[in-house]
C-alpha positions as CSV (number, residue, x, y, z in Angstrom):
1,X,4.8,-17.7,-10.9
2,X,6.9,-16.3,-13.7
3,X,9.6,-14.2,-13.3
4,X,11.3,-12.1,-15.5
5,X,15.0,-12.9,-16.3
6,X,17.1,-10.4,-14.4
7,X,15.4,-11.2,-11.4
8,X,15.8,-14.7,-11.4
9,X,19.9,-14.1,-12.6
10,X,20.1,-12.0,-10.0
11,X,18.1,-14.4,-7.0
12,X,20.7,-17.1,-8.4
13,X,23.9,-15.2,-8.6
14,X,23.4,-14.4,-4.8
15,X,22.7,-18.0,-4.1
16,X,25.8,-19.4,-5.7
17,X,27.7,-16.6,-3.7
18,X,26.1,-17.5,-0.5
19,X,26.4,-21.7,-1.2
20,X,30.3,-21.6,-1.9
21,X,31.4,-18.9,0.8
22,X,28.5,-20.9,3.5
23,X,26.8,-24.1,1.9
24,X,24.0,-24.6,4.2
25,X,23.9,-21.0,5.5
26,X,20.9,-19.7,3.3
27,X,18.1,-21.8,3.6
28,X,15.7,-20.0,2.5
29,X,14.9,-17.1,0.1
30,X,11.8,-15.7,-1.3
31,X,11.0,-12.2,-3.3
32,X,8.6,-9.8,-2.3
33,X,7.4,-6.6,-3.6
34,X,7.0,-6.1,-6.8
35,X,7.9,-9.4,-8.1
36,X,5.8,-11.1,-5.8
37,X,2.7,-8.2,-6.7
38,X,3.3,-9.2,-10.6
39,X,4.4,-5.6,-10.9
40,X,8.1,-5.3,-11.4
41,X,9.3,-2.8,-13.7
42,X,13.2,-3.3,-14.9
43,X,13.8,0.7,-15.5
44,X,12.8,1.5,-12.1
45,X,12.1,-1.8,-9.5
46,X,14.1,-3.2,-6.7
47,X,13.9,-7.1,-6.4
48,X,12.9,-7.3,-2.8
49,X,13.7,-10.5,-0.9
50,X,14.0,-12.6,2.7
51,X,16.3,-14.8,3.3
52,X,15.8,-17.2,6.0
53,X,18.3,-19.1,7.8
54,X,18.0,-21.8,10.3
55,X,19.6,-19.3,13.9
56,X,20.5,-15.6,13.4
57,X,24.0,-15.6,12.0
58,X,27.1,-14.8,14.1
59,X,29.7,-12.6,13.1
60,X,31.5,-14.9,11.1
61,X,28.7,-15.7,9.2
62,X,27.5,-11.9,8.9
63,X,30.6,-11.0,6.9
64,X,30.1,-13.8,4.5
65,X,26.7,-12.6,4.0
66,X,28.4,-9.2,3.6
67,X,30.8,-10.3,0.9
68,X,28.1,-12.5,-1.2
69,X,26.1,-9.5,-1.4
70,X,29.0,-7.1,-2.4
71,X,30.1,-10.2,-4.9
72,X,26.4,-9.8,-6.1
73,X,25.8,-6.5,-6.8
74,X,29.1,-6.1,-9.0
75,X,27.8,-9.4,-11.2
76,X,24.7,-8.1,-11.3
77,X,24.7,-4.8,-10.7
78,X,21.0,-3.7,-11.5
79,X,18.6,-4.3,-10.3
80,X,19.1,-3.6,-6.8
81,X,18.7,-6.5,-4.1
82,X,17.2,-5.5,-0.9
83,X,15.6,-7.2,1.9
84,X,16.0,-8.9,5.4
85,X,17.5,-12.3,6.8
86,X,15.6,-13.4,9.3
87,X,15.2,-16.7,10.7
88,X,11.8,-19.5,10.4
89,X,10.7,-18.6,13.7
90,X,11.0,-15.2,12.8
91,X,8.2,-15.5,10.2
92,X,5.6,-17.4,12.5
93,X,5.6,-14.4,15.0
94,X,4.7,-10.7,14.9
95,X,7.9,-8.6,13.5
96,X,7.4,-6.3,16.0
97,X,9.1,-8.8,18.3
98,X,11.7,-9.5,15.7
99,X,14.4,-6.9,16.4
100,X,17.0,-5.4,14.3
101,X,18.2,-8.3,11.6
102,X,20.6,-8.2,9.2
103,X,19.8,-6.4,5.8
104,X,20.3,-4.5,2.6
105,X,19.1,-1.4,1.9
106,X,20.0,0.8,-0.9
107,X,22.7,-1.2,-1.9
108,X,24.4,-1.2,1.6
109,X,24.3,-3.9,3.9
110,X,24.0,-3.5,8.0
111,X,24.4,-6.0,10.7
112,X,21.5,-4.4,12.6
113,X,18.5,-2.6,11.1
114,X,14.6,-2.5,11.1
115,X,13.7,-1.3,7.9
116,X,11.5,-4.1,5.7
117,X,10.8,-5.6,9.4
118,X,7.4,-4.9,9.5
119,X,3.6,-6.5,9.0
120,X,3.6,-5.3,5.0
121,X,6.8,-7.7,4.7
122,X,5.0,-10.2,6.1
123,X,2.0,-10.2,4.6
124,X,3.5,-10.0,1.2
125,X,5.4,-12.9,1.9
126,X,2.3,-15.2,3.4
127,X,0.0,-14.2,0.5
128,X,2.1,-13.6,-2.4
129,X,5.6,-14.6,-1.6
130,X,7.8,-16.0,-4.6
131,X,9.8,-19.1,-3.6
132,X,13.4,-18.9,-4.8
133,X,14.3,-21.9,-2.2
134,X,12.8,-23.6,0.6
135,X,8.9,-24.5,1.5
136,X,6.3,-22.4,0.0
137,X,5.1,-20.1,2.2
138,X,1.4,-22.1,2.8
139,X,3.7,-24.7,4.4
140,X,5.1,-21.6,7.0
141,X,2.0,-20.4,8.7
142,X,3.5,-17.4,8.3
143,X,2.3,-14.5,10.5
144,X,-0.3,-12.4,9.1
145,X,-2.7,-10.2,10.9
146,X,-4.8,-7.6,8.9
147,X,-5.9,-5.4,11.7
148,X,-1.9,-4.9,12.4
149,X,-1.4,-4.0,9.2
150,X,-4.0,-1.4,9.3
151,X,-2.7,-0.3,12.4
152,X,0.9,-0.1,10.8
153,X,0.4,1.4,7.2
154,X,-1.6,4.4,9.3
155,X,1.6,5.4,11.8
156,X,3.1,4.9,8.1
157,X,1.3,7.7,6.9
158,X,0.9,10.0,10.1
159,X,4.8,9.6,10.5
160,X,7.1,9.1,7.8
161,X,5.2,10.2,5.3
162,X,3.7,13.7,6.7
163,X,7.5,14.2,7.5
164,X,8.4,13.4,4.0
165,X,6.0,15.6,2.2
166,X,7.0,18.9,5.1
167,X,10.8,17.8,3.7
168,X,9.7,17.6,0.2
169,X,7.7,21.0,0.4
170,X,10.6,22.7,0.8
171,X,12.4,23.5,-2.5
172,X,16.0,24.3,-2.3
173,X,16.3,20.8,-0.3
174,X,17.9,17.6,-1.4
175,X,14.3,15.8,-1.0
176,X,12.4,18.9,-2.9
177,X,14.6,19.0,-5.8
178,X,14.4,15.3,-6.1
179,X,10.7,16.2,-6.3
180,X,11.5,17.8,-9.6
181,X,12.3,14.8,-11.4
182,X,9.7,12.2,-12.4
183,X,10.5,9.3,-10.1
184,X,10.4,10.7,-6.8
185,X,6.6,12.0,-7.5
186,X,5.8,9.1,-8.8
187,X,6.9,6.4,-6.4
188,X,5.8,9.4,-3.8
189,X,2.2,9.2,-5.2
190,X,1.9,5.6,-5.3
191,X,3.2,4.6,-2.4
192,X,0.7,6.7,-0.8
193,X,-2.0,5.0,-2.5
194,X,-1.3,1.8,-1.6
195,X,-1.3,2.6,2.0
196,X,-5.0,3.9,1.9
197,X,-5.8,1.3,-0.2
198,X,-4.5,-1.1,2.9
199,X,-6.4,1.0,4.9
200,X,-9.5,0.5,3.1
201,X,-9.2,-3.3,2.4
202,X,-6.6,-4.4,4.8
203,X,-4.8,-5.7,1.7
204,X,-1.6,-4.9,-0.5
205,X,-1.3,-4.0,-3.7
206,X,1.3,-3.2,-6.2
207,X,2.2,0.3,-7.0
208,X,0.4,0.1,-9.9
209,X,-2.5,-1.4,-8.3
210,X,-2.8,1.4,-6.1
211,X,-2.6,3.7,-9.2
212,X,-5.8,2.5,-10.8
213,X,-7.7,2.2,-7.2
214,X,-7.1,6.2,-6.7
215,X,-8.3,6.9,-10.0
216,X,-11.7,5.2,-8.3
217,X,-11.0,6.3,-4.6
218,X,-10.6,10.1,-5.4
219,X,-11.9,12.7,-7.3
220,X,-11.9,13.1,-10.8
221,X,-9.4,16.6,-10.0
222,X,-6.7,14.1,-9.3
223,X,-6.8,11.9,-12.0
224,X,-4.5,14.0,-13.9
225,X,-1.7,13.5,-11.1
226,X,-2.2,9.8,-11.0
227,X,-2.0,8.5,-14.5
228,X,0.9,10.7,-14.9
229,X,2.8,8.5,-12.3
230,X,1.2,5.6,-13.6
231,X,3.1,7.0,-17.3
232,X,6.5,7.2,-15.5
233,X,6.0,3.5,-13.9
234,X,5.5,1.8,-16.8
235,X,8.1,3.6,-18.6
236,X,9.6,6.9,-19.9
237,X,8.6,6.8,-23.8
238,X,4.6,8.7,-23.7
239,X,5.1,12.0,-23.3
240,X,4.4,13.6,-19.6
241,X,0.8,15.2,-18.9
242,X,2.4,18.3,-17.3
243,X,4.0,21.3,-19.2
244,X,6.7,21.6,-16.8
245,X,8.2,19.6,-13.9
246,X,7.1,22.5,-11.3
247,X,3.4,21.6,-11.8
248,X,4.0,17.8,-11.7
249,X,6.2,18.9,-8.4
250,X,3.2,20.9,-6.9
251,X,0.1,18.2,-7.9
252,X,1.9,15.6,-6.3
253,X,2.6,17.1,-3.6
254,X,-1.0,18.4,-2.9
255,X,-2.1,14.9,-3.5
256,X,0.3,13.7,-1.0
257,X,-1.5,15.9,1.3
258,X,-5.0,15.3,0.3
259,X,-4.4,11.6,1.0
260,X,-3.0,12.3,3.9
261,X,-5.6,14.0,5.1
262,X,-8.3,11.6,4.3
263,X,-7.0,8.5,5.8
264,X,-6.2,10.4,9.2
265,X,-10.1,11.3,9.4
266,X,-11.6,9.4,11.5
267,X,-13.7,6.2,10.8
268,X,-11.6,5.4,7.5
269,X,-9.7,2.1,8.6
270,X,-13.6,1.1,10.2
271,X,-14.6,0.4,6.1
């Protein structure tokens, strides 16, 4: 699969870090997200990725990981590279009995997190996983179980995201004024999406993806709403579809809540 330029200066520039401070350390790595959907945008993507080494590292080898991603990130400052190391038998088993792992998130690197560690990660990487170095993923059996990922991308929704859109509701917050801008509704919006659309299919899609299935999914009332974040995703040269950022503020946040509403009904993850 093709990848555009910056991503593969970037996958690089960490690998040479990593091969002179550890040679044999990273054994594998492979991008996920939007690179691995076919959906990255340079204005506004992270590269995602999983790096895979043979044992979880030690301390030692923790900090050198630590200093090849800080010697990373001032080479190549943007775009951002985030993701999880993790180990091989890591990826044959359920993350849910991985455990906290080493990542980068934001930017900033901890010994000990969970974010990215879930059944979305995995899938991405078993179906559509860009190989950077070591065996394609086919040669992995890497664990993928579509039920679970139902099961996941719905405690998704009921959790973090009702939380986020109470938070968001709320103007004079640091989340409801981010609201006012253009990418916070739109990666808001989407991201939304693609979590019914999982429910739905028990598949992943890109952000994009998931734009064009709610134009389908949902009435023609929210259209409007939709193709506006599609506008910001592909970049900020047409014109926005709302007079003011207020009204983009308030439809996407009614969306929100609309699709939250529908995939908590029951019988929607049954289709």
């Amino acid at each position: 699969m093709a990848v555009h330029p910056r991503v593969r200066t970037l996958a690089q520039t960490f690998l040479d870090h990593t091969d002179r401070a550890a040679p044999g350390l990273v054994e594998g790595l492979y991008l996920t997200g939007s690179v691995a959907l076919g959906d990255f945008r340079p204005h506004t993507s992270d590269v995602d990725f999983v790096v895979v080494t043979a044992a979880r590292p030690g301390p030692e080898e923790t900090e050198l990981l630590r200093h090849a991603h800080a010697r990373t990130r001032v080479d190549v400052p943007r775009p951002q590279f985030n993701g999880i190391h993790v180990t091989w038998d890591d990826l044959i088993h359920d993350p849910a009995f991985c455990g906290p792992v080493a990542s980068v998130t934001g930017g900033r690197f901890r010994t000990r997190a969970t974010a990215d560690v879930n059944p979305v990660t995995w899938h991405t990487l078993a179906r559509h996983g860009v190989t950077v170095r070591g065996p394609h993923p086919l040669e992995l059996d890497v664990w993928d179980e579509r039920e679970v990922l139902r099961t996941w991308s719905l405690g998704s929704l009921d959790e973090h995201w009702s939380r986020w859109r109470e938070k968001a509701g709320r103007l004079v917050t640091p989340r409801g004024l981010a609201a006012l801008g253009s990418l916070a509704p739109s990666w808001s919006v989407l991201s939304v999406s693609r979590l019914h659309f999982t429910l739905k299919t028990g598949e992943i899609t890109s952000k994009s993806g998931a734009g064009a299935y709610a134009l389908h999914a949902f009435p023609e009332r929210w259209q409007r709403i939709v193709n506006e974040c599609l506008r910001v995703r592909r970049g900020p040269h047409a014109p926005s579809l709302y007079e003011n950022a207020l009204a983009r503020r308030r439809a996407a946040l009614d969306y929100i809540e609309m699709v939250l509403d529908d995939a908590l009904r029951p019988g929607l993850t049954t289709a």
